[in-house]
N, C-alpha and C positions, 0 to 999 in steps of 0.2 A: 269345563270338562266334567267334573264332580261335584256340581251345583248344590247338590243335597246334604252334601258331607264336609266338615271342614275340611285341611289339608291334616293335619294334624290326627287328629278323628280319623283322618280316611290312611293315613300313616300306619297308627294304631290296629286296623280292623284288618290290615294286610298281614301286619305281622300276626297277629292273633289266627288269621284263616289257615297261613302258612304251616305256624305251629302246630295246629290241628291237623293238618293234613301228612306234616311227617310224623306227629306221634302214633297216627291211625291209619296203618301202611294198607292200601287198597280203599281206602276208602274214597265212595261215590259218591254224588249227589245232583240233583236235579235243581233246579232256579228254584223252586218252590221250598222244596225241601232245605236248602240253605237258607233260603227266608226262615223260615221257622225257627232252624238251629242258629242261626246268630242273630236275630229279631233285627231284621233289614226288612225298610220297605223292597217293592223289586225293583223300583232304578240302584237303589244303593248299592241293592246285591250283584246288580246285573254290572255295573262301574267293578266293582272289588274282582267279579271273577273275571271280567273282559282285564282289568290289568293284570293279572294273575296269567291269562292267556297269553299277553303282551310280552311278559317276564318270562314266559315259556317256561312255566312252573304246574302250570297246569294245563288240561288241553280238555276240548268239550269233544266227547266221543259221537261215535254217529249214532248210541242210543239215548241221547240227551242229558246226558250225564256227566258230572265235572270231575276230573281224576286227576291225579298226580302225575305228569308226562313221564318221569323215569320209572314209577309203579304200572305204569302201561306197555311200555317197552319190557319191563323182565315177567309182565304176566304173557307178552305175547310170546316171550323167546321160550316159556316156561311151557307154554299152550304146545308149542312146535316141539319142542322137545318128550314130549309126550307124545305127541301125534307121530311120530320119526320113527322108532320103534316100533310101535305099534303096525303100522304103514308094514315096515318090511317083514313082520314078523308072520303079516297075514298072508303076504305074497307068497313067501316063504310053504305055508302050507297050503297053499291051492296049489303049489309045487307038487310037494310029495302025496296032496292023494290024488294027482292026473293019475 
């Protein structure tokens, strides 16, 4: 499964990614770029985020990027919420200058 990594080791670099990722709310990253930041070859990295994905803790978005699944979820409900108002308020005035 995680040939590159002990069990232990690979225990270890879950909990540590986790912890980074709720102490750093929004925070993204790219396979590369997690390479860098936790000094993973890229099977290692690519094993750590796909379990991560597995644990539905995280989720790879469609611009290649790895986030927080519930950080995803209230930046989308956050996005819409903004856009909602906005939306009716412009309706609103193509209203009143017919």
């Amino acid at each position: 499964m995680y040939h590159s990594i002990r069990t232990r080791d690979f225990d270890d670099l879950l909990q540590r990614i986790t912890s980074e990722f709720i102490e750093m709310p929004g925070l993204r990253l790219t396979t590369p770029q997690a390479e860098r930041l936790w000094n993973l070859d890229h099977d290692a990295c690519g094993a750590v985020l796909q379990a991560l994905i597995d644990r539905r803790f995280l989720l790879l978005a469609a611009d290649g990027t790895y986030a927080r699944r519930s950080a995803d979820v209230r930046e989308r409900k956050l996005q819409m919420a903004k856009s909602g108002p906005l939306q009716r308020s412009t309706a609103s005035q193509q209203r009143r200058t017919a």
